[in-house]
N, C-alpha and C positions, 0 to 999 in steps of 0.2 A: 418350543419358544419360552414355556415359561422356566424352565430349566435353565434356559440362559439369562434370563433373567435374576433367578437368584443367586447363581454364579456370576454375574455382573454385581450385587450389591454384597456378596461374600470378600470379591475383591477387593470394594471398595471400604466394608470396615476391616479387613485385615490393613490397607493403606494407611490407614488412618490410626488403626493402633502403632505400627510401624513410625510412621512420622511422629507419633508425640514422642516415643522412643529417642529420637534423635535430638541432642542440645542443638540449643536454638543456633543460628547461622550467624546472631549477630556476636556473638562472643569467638573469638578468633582464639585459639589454641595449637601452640606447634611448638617446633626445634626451631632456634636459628644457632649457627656455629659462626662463632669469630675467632680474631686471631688478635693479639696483647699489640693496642698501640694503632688498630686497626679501622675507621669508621666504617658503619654498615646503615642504609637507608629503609627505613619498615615503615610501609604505607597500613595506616589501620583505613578499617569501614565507615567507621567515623568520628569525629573529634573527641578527642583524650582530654581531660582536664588535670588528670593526677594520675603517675606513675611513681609505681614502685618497685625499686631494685629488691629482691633479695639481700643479696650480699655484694654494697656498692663497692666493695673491694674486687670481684672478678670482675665486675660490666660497671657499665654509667651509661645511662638513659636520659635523651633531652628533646621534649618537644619544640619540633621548629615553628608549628604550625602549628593547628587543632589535628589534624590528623596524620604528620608527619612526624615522628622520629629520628634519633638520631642514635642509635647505638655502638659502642666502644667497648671493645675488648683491654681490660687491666691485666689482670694476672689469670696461670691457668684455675679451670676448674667451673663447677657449676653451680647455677644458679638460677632462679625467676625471675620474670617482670610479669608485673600485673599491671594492667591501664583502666582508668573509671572517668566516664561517663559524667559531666555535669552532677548530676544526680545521683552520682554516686554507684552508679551499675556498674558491673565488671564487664567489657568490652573484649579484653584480651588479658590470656593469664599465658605466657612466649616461657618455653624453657629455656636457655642461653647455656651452650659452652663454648668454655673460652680453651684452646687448644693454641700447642704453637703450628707457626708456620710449616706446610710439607713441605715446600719444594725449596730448591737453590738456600737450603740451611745445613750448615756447618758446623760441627762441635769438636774441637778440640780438646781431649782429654789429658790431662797430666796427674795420673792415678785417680783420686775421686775428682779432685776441681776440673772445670771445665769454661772455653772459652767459647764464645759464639761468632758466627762469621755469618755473610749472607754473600751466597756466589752471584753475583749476575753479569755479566760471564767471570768478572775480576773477585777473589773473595776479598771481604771488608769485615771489620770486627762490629758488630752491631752490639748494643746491652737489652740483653734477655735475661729473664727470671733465672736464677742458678748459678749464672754465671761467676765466676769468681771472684772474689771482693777485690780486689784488686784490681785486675783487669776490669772491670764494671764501674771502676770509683775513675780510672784513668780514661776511659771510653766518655765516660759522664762527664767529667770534666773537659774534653776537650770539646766535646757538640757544645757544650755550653760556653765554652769561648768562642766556637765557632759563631754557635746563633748571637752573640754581642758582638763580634764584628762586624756580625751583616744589619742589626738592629741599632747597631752605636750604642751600644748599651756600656758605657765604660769603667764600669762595674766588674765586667766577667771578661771584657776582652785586656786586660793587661798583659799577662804574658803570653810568653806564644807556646805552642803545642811542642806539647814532651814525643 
């Protein structure tokens, strides 16, 4: 009996060294993956006051709430977010990349330049990073007439699509 006894409290400071081992619970640490153009929902543990992008060229990060975010994929590649605490504690330090789309994506090459499509079932020229300047400056331009006809915006809707 009394051997289990000290095997009961051997357990219990090896536990114990173990758990201080471990970062605390309230500081959140991960991957999230996005896709360029994409919103994604990240619930923290609890209210953020100040977020920091890395590098706000790959991602953009925006509190809706005190504990809700709103994260956006720009361009590829990787980068951080860090989130603090009123007070200034770090909460969450999120790694982020930003990758293209897998599925129903389409690349059309013509030697190095390249065009992009998105099949769903019909393919369509979407504007992705890389794409060719031209084809991306005509794709751009015409969503952007598109979205002034639907906005009244009589600015961008003058002519019609090439």
């Amino acid at each position: 009996m009394a051997g289990t006894k000290v095997f009961q409290k051997a357990v219990l400071i090896v536990a114990g060294f173990m758990l201080a081992l471990v970062p605390s619970a309230d500081v959140l640490a991960r991957e999230v993956k996005l896709v360029p153009d994409k919103a994604k929902i990240l619930r923290l543990d609890r209210p953020a006051s100040t977020i920091i992008v890395g590098n706000p060229a790959i991602a953009d990060a925006t509190i809706r709430s005190g504990s809700m975010m709103v994260l956006t994929g720009k361009s590829y590649g990787n980068t951080n977010l860090i989130a603090l605490d009123g007070a200034g504690e770090e909460i969450a330090n999120i790694n982020l990349t930003v990758a293209p789309p897998e599925a129903r994506t389409l690349w059309l090459y013509r030697g190095v330049a390249h065009v992009s499509y998105n099949c769903n079932p019909r393919c369509a020229r979407v504007l992705a990073i890389g794409d060719e300047k031209g084809a991306f400056n005509l794709t751009n331009d015409q969503i952007g007439k598109k979205t002034g006809l639907a906005t009244g915006d009589a600015s961008t809707s003058g002519a019609a699509p090439q």
